[in-house]
LUMKERO-186529 format. One record per residue: residue number from 1; residue in one letter; chain; x, y, z of N, C-alpha, C, O, CB in turn. Coordinates in Angstrom, 1 decimal. Glycine has a CB too. Example, Ala and Ser with C-alpha at 12.3 -4.5 7.8 and 13.67 -1.06 7.14 Angstrom:
(site 1, A, A, (13.2, -5.7, 7.8), (12.3, -4.5, 7.8), (13.2, -3.3, 7.8), (14.2, -3.3, 8.5), (11.3, -4.5, 9.0)) (site 2, S, A, (12.8, -2.2, 7.1), (13.7, -1.1, 7.1), (12.9, 0.0, 7.9), (13.4, 1.1, 8.0), (14.1, -0.6, 5.7)) 
//
This chain:
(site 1, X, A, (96.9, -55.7, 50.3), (96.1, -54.5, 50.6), (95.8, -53.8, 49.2), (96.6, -54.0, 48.3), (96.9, -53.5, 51.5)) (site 2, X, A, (94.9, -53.2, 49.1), (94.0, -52.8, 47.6), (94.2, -51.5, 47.6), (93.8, -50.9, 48.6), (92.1, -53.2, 47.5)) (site 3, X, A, (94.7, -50.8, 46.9), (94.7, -49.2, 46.7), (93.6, -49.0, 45.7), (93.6, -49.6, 44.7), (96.2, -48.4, 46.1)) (site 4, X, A, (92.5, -47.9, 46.2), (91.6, -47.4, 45.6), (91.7, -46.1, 45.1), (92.3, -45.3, 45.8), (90.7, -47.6, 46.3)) (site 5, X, A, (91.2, -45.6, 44.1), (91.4, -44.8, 43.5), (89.9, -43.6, 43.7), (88.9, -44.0, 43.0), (91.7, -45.4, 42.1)) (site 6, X, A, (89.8, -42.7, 44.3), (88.7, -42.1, 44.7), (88.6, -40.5, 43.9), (89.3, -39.5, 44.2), (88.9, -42.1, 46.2)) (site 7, X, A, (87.8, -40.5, 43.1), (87.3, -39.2, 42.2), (87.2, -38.1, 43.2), (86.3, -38.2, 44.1), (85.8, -39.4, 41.3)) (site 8, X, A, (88.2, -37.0, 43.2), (87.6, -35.9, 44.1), (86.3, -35.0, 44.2), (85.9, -34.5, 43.1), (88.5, -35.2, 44.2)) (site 9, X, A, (85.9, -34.8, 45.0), (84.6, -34.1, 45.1), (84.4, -32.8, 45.8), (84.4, -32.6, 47.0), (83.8, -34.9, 45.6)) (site 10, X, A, (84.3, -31.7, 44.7), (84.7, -30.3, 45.9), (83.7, -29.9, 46.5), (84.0, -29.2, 47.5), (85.3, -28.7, 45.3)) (site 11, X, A, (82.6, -30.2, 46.3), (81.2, -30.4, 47.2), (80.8, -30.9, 48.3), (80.0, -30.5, 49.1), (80.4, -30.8, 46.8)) (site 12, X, A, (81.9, -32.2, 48.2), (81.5, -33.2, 49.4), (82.2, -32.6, 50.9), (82.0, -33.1, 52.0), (82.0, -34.9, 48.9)) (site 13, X, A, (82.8, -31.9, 50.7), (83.2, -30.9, 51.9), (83.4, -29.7, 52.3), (84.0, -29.3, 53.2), (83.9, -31.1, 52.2)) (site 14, X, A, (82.5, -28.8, 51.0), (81.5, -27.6, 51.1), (81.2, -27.3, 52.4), (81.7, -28.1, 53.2), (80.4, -27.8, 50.5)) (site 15, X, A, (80.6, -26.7, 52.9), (80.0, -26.1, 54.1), (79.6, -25.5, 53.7), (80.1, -24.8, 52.8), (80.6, -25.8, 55.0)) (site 16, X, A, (78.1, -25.2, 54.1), (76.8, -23.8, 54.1), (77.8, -22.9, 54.1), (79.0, -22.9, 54.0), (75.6, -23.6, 55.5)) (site 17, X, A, (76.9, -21.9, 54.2), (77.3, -20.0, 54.5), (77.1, -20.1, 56.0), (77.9, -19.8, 56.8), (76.2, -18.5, 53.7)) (site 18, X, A, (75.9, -20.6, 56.2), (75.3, -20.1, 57.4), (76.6, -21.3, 58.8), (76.9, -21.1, 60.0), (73.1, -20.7, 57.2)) (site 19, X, A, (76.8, -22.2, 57.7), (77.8, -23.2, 59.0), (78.8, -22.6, 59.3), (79.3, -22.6, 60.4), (78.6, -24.7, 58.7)) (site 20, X, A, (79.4, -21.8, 58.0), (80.9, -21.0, 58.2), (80.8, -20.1, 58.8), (81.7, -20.0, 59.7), (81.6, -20.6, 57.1)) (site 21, X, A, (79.8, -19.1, 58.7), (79.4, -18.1, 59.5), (79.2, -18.4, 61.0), (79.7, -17.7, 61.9), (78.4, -17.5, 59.0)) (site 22, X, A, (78.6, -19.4, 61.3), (78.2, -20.0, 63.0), (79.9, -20.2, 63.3), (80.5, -19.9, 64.4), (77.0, -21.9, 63.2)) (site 23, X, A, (80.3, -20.5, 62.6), (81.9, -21.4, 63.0), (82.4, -20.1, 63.2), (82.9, -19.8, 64.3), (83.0, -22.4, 61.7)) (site 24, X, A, (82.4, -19.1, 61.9), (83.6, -17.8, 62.5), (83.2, -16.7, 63.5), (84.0, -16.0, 64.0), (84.1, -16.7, 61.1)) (site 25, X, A, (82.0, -16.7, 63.9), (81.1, -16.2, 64.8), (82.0, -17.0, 66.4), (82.8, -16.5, 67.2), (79.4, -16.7, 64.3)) (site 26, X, A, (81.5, -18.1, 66.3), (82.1, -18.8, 67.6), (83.5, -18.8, 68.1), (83.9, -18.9, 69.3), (81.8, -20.1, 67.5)) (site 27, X, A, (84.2, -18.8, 67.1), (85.7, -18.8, 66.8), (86.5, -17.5, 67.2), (87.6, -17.2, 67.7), (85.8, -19.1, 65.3)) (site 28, X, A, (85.2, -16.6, 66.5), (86.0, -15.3, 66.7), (85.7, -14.2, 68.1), (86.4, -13.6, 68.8), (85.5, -14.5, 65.3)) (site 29, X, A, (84.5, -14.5, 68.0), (84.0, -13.6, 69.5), (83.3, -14.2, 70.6), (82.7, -13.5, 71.4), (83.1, -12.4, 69.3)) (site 30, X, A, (83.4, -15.5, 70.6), (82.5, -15.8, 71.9), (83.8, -17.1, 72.7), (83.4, -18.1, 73.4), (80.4, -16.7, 71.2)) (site 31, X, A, (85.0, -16.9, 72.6), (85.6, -18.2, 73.3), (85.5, -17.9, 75.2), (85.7, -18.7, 76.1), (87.6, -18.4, 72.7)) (site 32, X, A, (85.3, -16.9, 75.2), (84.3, -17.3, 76.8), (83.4, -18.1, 77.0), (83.3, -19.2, 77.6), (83.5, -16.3, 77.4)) (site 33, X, A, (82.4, -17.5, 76.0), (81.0, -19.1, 76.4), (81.3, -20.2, 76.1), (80.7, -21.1, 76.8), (79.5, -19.2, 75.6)) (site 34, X, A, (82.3, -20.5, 75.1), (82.8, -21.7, 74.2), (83.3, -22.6, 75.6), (82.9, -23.7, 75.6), (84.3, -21.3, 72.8)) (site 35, X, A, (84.1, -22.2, 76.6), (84.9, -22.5, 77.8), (83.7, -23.0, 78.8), (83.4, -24.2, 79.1), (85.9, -21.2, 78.4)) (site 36, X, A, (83.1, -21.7, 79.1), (81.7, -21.8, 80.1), (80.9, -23.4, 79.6), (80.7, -24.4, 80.3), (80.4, -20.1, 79.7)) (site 37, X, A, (80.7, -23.1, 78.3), (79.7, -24.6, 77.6), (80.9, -26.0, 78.2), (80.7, -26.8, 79.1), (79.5, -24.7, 75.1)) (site 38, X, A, (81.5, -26.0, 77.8), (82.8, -27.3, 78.0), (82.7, -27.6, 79.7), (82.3, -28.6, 80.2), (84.8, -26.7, 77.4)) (site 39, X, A, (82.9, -26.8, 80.2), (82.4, -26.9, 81.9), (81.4, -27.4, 81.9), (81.4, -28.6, 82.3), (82.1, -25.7, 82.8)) (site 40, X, A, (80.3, -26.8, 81.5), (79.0, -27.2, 82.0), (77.6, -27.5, 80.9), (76.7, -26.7, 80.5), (78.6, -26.1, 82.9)) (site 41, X, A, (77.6, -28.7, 80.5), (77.0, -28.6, 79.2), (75.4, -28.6, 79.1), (74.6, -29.2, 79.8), (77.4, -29.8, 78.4)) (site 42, X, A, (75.3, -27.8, 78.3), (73.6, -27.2, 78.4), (73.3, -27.3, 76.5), (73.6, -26.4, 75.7), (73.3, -25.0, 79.3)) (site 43, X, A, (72.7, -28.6, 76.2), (72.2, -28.7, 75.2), (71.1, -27.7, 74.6), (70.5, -27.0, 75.3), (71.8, -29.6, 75.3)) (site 44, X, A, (71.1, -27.8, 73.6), (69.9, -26.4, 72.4), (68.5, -27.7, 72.6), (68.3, -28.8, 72.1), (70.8, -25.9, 69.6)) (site 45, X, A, (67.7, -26.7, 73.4), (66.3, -27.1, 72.9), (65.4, -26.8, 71.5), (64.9, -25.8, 71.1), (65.7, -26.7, 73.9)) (site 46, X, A, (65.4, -28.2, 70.9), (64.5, -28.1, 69.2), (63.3, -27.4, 69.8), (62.9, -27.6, 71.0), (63.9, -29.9, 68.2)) (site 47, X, A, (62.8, -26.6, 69.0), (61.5, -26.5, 68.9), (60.9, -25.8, 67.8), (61.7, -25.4, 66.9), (61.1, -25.9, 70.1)) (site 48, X, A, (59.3, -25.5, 67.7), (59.0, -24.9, 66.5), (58.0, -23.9, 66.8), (57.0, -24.1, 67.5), (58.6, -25.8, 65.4)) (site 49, X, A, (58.5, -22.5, 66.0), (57.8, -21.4, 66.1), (56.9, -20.9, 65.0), (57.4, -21.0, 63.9), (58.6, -20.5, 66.5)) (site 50, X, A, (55.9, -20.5, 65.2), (54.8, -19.7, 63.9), (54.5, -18.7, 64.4), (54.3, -18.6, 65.6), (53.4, -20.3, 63.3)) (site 51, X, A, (54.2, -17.7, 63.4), (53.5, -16.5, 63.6), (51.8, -16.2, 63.2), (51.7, -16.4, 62.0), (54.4, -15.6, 63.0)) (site 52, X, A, (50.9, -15.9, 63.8), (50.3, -15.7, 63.4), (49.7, -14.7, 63.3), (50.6, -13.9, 63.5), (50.0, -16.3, 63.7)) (site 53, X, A, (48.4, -13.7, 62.9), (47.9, -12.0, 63.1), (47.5, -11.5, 64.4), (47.1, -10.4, 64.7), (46.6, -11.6, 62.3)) (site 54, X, A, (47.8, -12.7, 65.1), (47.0, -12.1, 66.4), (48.6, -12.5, 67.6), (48.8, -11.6, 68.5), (45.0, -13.3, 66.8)) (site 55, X, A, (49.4, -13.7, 67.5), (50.2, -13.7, 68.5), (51.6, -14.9, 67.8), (51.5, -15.7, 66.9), (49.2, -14.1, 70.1)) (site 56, X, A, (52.6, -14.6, 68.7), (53.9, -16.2, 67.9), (53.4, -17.0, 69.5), (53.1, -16.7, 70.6), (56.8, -15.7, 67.7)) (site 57, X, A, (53.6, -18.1, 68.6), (53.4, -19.7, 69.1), (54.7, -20.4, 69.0), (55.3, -20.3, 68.0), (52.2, -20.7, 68.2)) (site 58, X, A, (55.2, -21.2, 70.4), (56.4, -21.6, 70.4), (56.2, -23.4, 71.2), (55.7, -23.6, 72.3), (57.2, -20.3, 71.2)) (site 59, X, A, (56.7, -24.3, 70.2), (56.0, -25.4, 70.6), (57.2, -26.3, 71.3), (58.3, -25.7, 70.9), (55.2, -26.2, 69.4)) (site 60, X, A, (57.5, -27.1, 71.9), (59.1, -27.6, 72.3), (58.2, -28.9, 73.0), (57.1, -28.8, 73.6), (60.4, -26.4, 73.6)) (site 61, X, A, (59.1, -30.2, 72.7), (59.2, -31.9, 73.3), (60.0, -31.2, 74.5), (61.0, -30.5, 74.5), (60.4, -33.5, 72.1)) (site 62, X, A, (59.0, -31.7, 75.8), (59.5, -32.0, 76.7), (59.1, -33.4, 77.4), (58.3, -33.6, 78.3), (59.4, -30.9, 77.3)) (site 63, X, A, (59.7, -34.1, 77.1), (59.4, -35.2, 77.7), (60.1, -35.7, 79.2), (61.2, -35.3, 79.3), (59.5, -36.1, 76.8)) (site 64, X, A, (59.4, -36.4, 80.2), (59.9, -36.2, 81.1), (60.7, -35.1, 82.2), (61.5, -35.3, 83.1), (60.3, -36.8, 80.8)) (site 65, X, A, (60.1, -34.0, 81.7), (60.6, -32.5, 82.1), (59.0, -31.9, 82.8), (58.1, -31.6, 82.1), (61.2, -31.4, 80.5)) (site 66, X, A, (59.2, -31.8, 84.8), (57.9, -31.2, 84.8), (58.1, -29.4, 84.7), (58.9, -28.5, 84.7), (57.1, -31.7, 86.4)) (site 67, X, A, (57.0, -29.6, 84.6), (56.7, -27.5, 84.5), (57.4, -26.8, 85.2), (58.0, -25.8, 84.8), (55.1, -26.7, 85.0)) (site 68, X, A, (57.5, -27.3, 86.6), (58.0, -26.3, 87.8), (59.7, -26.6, 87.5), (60.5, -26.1, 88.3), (57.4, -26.9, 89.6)) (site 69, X, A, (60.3, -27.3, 86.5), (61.2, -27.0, 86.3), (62.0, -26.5, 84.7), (63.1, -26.8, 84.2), (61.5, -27.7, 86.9)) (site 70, X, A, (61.0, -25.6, 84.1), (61.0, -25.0, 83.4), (61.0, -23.2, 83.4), (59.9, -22.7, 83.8), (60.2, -25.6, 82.9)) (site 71, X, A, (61.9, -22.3, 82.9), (62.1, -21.6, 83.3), (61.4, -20.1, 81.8), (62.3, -19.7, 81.0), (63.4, -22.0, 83.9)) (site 72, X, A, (60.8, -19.8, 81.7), (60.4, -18.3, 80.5), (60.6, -17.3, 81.0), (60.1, -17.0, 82.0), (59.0, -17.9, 79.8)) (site 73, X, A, (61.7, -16.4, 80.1), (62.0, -14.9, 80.2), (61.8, -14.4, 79.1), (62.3, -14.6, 78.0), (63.2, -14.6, 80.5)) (site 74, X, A, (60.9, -13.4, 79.5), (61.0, -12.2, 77.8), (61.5, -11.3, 78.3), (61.3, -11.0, 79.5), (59.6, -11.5, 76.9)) (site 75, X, A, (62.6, -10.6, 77.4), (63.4, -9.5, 78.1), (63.8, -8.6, 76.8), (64.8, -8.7, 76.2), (65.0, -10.1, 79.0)) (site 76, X, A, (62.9, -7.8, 76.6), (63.5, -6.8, 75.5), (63.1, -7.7, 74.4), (61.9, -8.3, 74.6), (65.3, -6.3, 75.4)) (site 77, X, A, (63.9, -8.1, 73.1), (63.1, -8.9, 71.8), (64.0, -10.3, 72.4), (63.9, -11.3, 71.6), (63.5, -8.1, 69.8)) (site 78, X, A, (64.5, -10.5, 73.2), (64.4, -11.8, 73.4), (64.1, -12.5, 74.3), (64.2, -12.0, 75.4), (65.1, -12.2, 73.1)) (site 79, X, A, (63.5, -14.0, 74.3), (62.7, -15.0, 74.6), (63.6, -16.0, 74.9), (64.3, -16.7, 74.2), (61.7, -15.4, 73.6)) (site 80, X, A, (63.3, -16.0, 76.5), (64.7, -17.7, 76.5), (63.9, -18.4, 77.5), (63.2, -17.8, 78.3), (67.0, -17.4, 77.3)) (site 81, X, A, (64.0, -19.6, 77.5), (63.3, -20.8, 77.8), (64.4, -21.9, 78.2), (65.0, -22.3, 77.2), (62.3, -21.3, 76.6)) (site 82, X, A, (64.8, -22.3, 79.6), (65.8, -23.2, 79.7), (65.0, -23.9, 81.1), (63.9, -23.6, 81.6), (67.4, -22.4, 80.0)) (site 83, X, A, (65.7, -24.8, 81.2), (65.3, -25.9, 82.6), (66.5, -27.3, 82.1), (67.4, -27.3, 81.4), (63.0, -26.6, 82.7)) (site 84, X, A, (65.7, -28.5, 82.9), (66.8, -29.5, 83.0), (65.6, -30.8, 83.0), (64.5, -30.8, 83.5), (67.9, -29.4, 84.6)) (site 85, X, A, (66.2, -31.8, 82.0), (65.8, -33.1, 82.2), (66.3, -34.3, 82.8), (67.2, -34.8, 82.3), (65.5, -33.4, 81.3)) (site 86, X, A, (65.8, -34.6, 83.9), (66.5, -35.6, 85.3), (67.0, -36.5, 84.2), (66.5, -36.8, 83.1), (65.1, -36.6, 86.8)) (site 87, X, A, (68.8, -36.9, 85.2), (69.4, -38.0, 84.6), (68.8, -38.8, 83.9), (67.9, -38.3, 83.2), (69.8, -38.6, 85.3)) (site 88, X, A, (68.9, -40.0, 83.7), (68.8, -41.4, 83.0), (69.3, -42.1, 84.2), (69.7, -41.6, 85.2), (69.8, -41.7, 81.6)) (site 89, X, A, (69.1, -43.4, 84.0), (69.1, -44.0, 85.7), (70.6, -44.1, 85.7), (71.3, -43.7, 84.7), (68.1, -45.8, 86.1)) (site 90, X, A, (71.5, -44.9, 87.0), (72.3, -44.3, 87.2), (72.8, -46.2, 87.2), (72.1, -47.1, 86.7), (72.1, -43.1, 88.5)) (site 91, X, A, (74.0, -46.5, 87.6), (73.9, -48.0, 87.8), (73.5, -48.6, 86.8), (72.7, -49.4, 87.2), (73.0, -48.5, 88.7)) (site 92, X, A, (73.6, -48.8, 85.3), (72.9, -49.1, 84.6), (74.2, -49.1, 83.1), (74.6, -48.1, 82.6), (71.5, -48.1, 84.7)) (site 93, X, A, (74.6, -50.5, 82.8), (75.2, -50.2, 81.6), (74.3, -50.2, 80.5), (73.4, -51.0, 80.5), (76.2, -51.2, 81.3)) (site 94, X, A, (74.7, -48.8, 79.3), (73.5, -48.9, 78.4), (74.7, -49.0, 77.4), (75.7, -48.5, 77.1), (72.1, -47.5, 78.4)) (site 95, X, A, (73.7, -50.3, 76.8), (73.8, -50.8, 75.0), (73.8, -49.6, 74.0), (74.5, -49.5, 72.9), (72.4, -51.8, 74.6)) (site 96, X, A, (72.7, -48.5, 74.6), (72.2, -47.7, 73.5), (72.0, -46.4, 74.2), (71.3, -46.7, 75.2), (70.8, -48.3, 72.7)) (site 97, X, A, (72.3, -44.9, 74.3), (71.6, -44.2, 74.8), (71.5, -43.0, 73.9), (72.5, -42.6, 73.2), (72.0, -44.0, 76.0)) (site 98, X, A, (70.1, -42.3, 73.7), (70.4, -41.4, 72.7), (69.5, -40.4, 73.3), (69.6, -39.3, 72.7), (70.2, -41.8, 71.1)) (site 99, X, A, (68.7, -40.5, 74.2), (67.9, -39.4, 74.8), (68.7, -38.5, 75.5), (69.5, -38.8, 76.5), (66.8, -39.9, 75.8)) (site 100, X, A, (68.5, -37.4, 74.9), (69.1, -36.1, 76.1), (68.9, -35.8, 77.4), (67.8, -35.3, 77.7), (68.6, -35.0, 75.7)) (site 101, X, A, (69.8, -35.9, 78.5), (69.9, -35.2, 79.9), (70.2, -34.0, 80.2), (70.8, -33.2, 79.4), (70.6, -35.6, 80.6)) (site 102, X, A, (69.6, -33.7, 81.5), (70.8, -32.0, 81.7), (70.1, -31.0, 81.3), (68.9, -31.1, 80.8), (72.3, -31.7, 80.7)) (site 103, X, A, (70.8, -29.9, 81.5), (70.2, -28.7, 81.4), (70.0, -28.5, 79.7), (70.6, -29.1, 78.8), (71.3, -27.5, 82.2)) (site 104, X, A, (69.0, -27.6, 79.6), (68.5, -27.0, 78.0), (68.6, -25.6, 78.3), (68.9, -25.0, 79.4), (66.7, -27.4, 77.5)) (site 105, X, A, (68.3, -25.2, 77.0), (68.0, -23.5, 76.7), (68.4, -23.2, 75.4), (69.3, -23.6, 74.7), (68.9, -22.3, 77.7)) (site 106, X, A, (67.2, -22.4, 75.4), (67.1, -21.8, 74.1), (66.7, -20.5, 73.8), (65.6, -20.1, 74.2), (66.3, -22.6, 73.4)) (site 107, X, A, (67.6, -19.5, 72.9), (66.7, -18.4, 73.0), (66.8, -17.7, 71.7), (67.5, -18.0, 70.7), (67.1, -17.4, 74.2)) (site 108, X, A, (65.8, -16.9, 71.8), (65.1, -16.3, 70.4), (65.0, -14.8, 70.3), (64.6, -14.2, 71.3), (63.7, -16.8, 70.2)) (site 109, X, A, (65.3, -14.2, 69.1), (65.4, -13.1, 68.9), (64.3, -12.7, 68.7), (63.9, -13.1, 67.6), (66.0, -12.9, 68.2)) (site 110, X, A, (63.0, -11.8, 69.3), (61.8, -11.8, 68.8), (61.6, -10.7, 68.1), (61.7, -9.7, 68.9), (60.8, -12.0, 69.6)) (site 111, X, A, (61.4, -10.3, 66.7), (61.8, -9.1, 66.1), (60.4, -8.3, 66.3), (60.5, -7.2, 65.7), (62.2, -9.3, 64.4)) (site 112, X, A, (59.1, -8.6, 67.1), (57.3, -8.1, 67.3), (58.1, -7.9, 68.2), (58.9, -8.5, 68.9), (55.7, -8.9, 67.3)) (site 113, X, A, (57.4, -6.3, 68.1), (57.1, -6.2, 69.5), (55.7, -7.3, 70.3), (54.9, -7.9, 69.6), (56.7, -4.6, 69.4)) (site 114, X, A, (55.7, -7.4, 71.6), (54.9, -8.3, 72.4), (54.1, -8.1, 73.6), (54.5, -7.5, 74.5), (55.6, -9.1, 72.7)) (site 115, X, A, (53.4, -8.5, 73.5), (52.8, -8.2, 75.0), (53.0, -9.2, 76.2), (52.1, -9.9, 76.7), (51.4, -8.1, 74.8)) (site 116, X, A, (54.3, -9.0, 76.7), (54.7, -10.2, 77.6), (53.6, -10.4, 78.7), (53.2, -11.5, 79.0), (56.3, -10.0, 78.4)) (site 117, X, A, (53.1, -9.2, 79.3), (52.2, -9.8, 80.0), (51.2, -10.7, 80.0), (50.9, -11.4, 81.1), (51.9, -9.4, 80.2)) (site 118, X, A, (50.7, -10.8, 78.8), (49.8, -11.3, 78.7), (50.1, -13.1, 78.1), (49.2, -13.9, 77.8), (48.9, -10.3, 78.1)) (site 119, X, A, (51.5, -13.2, 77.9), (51.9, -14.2, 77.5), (51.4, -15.7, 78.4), (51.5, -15.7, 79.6), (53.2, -13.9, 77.3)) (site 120, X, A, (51.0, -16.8, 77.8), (50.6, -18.0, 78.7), (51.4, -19.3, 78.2), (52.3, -19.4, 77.5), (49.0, -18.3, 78.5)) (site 121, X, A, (51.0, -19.8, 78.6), (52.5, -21.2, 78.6), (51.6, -22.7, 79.1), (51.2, -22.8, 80.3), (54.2, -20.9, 80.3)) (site 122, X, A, (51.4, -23.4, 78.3), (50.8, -24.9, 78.7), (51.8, -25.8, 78.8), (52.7, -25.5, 78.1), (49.9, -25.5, 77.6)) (site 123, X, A, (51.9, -26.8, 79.5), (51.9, -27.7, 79.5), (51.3, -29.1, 79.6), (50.8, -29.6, 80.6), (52.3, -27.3, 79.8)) (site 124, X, A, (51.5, -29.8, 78.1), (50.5, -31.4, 78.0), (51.3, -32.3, 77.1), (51.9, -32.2, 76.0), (48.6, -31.3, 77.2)) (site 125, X, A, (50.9, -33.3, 78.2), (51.7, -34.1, 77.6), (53.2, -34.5, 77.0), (53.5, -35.2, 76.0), (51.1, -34.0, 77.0)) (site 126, X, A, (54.1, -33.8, 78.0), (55.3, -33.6, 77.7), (55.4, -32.5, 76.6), (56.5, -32.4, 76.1), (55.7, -34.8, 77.3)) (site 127, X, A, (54.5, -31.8, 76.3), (54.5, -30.5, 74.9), (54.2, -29.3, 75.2), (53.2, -28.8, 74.7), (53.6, -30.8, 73.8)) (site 128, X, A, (55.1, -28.7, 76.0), (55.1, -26.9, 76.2), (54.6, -26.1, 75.1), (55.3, -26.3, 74.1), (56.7, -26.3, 76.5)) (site 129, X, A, (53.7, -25.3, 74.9), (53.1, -24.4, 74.1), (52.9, -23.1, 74.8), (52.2, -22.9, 75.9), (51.8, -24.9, 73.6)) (site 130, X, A, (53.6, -22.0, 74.0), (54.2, -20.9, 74.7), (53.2, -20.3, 73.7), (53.1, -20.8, 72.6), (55.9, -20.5, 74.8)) (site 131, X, A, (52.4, -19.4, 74.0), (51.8, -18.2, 73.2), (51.9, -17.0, 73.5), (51.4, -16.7, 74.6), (50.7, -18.2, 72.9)) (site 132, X, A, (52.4, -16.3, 72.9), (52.6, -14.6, 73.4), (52.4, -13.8, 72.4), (52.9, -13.5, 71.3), (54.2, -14.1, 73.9)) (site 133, X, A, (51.0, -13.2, 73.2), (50.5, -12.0, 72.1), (51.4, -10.6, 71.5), (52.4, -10.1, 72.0), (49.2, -11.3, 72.9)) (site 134, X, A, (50.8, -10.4, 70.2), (51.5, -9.3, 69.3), (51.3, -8.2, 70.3), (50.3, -8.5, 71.0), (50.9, -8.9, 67.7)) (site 135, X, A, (51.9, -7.2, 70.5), (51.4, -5.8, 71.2), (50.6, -5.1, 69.9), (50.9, -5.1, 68.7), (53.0, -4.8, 71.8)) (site 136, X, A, (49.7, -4.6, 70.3), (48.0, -3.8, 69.2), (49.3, -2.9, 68.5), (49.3, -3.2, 67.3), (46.0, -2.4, 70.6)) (site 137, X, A, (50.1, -2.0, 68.7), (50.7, -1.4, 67.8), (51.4, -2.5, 66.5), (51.9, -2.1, 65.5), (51.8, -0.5, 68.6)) (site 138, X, A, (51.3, -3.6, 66.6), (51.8, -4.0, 65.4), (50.4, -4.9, 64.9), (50.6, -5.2, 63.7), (53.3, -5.0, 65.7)) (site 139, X, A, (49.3, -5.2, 65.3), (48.5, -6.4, 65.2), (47.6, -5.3, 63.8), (47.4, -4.1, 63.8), (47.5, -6.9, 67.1)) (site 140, X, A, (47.3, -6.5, 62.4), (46.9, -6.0, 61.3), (45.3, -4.7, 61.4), (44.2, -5.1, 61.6), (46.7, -7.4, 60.4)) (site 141, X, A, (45.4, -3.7, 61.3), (43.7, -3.3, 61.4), (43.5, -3.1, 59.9), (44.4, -2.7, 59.1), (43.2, -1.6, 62.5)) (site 142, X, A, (42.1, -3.5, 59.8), (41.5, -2.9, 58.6), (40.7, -1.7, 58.3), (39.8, -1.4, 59.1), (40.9, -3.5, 58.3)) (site 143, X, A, (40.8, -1.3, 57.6), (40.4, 0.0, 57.1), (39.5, 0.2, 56.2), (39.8, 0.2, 55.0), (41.3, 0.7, 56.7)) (site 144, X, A, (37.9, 0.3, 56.8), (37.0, 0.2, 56.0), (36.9, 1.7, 55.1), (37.1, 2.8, 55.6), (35.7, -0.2, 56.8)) (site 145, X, A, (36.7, 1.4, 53.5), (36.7, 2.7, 52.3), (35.2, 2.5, 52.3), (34.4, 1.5, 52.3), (37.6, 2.4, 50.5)) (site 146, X, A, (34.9, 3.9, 52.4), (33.7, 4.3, 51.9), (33.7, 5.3, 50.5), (34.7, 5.8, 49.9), (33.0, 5.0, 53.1)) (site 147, X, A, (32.4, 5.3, 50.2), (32.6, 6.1, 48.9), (31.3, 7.2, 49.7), (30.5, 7.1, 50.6), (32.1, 5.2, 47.1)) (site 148, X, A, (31.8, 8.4, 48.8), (30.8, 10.0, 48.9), (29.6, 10.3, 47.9), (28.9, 11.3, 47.9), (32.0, 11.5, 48.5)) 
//
């Protein structure tokens, strides 16, 4: 047997701020949901948000997920979006599986104010596109200068 001699590295098991913070965050005040998740597991839906001058756009892969089981709440500044993607077949030894099942959700802090009403939601092509307008108290106006 070969003993190897390995240079230590104090980087190579560093951790962000932002990981340590998620860790002492979870660790410290949420071991209810921590329990609730282990029961029942509900994966974080990826998705990608932009803002623009007129409304935020919220884009999410849903593949194999229809609409009617997709769920949007705006409630105060936050935005949560959950539903479920049908099993994977059943009966079936898999070599390989890496596609996500089961329930999703995801939610977002929205720091605009918004105009939920008027918010609309597509679905194509497996690709949910959420747009929800700025409320007019925050949306940019210009201010034409005149001279005397």
């Amino acid at each position: 047997m070969a003993n190897y001699i390995t240079r230590w590295d104090p980087f190579r098991e560093a951790v962000t701020l932002r990981e340590a913070m998620d860790r002492l965050f979870e660790d410290s005040y949420v071991p209810a949901r921590r329990q609730a998740e282990q029961r029942e597991q509900v994966w974080r839906l990826p998705l990608d948000a932009y803002i623009t001058a007129e409304e935020i756009v919220i884009v999410a892969n849903m593949p194999g997920v229809k609409p009617e089981n997709v769920d949007i709440t705006i409630e105060g500044d936050s935005l949560t979006i959950k539903g479920e993607r049908p099993a994977p077949l059943e009966n079936v030894d898999y070599v390989l599986q890496e596609r996500t099942y089961g329930k999703f959700q995801r939610t977002l802090n929205i720091n605009i104010p918004v105009d939920a009403n008027k918010a609309e939601a597509k679905f194509e092509d497996g690709l949910l596109t959420l747009v929800v307008p700025k409320a007019e108290a925050v949306k940019p106006k210009t201010i034409q200068v005149v001279s005397k």
